[in-house]
Backbone as JSON, one array per atom type, in Angstrom:
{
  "sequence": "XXXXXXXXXXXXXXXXXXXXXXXXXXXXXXXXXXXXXXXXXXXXXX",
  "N": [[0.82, -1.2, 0.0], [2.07, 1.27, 0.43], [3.3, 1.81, -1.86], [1.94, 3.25, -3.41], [1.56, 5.72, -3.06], [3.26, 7.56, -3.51], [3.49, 7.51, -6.7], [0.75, 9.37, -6.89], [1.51, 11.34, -5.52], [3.2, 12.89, -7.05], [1.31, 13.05, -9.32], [-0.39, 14.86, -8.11], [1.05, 16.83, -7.89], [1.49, 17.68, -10.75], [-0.88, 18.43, -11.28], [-1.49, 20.61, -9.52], [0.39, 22.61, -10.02], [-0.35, 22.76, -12.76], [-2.54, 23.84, -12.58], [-2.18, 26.26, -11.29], [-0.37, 27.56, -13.14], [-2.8, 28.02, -15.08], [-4.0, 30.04, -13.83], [-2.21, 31.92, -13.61], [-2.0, 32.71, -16.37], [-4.63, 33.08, -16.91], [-4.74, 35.47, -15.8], [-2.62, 37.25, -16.22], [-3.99, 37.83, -18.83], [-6.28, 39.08, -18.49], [-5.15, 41.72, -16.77], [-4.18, 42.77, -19.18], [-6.05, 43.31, -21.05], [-7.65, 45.15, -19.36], [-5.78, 47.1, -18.87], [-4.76, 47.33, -21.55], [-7.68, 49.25, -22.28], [-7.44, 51.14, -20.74], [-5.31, 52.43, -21.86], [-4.72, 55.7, -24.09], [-3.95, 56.81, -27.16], [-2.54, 59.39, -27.06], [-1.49, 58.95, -24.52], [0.83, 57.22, -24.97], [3.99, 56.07, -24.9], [6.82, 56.92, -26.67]],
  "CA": [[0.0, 0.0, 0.0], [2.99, 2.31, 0.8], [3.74, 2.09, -2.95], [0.67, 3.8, -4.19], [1.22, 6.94, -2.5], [4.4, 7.8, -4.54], [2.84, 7.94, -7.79], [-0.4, 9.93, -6.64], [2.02, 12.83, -4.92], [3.66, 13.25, -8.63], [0.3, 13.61, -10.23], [-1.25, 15.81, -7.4], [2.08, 18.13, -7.99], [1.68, 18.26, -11.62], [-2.27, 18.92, -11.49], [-1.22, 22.04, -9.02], [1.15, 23.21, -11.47], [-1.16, 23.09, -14.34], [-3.9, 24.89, -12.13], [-1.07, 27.5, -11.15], [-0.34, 28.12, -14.77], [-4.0, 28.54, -15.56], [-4.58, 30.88, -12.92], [-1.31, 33.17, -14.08], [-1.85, 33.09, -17.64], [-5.77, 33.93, -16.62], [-4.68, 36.81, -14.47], [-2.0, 38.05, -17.25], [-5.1, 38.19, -20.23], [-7.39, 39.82, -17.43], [-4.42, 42.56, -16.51], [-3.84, 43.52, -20.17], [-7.12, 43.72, -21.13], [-7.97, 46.32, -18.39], [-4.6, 47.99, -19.26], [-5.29, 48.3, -22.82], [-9.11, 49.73, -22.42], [-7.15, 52.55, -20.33], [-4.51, 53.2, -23.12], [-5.08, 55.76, -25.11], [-3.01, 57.41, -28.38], [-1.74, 60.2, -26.23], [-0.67, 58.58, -23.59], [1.67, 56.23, -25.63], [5.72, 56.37, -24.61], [7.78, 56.61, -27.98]],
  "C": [[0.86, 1.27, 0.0], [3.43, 2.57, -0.83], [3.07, 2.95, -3.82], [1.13, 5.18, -4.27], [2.32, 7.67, -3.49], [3.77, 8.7, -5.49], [1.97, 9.23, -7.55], [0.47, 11.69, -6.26], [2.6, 13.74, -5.94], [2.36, 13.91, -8.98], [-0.51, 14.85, -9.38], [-0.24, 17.08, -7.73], [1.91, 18.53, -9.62], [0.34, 18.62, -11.83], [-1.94, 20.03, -10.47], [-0.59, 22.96, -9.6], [0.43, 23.79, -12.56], [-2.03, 23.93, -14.05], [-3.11, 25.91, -11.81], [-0.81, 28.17, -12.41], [-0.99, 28.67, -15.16], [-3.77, 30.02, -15.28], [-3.57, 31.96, -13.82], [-1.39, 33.6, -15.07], [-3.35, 33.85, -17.82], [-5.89, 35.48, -16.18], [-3.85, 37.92, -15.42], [-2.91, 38.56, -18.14], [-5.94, 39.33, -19.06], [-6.7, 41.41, -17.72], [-4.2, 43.05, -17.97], [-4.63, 43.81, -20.52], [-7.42, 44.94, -20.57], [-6.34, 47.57, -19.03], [-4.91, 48.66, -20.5], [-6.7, 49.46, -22.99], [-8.32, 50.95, -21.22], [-5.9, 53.37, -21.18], [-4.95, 53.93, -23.93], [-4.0, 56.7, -26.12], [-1.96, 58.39, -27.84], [-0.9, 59.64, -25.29], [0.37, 57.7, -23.68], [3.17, 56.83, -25.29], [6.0, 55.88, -26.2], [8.84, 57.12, -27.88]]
}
């Protein structure tokens, strides 16, 4: 039974990972979004 647990702690670490990822790459689209819709022509750095 002690052998099970192994495996399972792998897959629970790479399904936290993948939900970590989500979340950041969710949170990046969110944050630019809002960013862009307050950009406007003037306010551009060149």
């Amino acid at each position: 039974m002690e052998t099970a647990v192994f495996p399972l702690a792998i897959v629970a670490l790479y399904g936290l990972g993948i939900i970590a990822s989500v979340v950041i790459i969710i949170y990046l689209i969110v944050k630019r979004i809002e960013d862009k819709k307050k950009e406007t022509f003037e306010d551009r750095d060149n």
